[in-house]
C-alpha positions in Angstrom: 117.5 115.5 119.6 114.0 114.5 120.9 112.7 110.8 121.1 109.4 112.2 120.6 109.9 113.6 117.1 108.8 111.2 114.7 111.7 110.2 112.3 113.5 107.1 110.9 114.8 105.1 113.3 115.1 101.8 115.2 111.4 102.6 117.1 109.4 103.5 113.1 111.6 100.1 112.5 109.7 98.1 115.0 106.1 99.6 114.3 106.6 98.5 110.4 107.9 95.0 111.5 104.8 95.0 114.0 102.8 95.9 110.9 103.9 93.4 108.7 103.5 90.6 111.3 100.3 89.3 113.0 101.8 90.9 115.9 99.1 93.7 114.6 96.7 91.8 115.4 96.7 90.4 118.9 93.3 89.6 119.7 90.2 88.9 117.8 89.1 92.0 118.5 91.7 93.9 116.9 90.6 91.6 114.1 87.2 93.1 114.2 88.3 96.6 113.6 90.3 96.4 110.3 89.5 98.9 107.1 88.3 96.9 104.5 89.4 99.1 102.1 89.8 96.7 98.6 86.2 95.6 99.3 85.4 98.8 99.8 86.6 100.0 96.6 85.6 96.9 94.7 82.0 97.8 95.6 82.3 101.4 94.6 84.2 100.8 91.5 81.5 98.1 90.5 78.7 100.7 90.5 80.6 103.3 88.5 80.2 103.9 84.5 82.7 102.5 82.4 84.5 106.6 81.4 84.4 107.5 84.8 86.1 104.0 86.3 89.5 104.7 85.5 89.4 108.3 87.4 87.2 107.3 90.9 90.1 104.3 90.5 92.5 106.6 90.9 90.9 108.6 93.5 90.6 105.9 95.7 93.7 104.7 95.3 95.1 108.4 96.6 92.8 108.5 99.3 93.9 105.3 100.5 97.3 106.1 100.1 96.6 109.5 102.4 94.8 108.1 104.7 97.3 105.1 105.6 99.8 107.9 105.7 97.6 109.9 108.4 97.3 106.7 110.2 100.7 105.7 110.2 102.2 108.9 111.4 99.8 109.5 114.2 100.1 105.9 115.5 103.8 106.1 115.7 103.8 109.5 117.4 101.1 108.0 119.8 103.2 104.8 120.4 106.2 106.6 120.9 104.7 109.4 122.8 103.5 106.3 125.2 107.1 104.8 125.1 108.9 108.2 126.3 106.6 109.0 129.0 107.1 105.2 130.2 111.0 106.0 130.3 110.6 109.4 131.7 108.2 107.9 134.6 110.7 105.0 135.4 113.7 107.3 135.2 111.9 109.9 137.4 111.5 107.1 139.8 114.9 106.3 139.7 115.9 109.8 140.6 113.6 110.0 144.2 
């Protein structure tokens, strides 16, 4: 078993707690940099002709759906990536 493959456990555990909590946003910065997605959408779907709302509605709704997917998955493989080559650098100086 590898800690670097990306399942369910305690660490995707902590990253959706961390997610849910303004621990996601530690600085204003981080603030600066968040996908505005519903205003997004409000201002696409509020140009759009009444037969076609319902369908570019649901096509947004998919892409955001794939793209928090994308986002997710790649930021917990980064963070835990990150994490195991902390434990492998301490442990390797343990070892000397």
């Amino acid at each position: 078993m590898s800690f670097r493959e990306v399942r369910d456990d305690i660490f995707r555990y902590w990253l959706d707690y961390r997610e849910g909590t303004e621990l996601a946003f530690t600085n204003s910065e981080d603030k600066k940099h968040v996908i505005l997605f519903d205003e997004i959408c409000e201002n696409i779907l509020n140009n759009v002709s009444g037969s076609n709302y319902e369908y570019i509605q649901k096509q947004l709704n998919k892409l955001d759906d794939n793209f928090m997917d994308y986002v997710c998955y790649w930021n917990e493989k980064y963070y835990r990536n990150g994490f195991c080559d902390g434990l492998e650098l301490i442990i390797g100086c343990l070892n000397k």
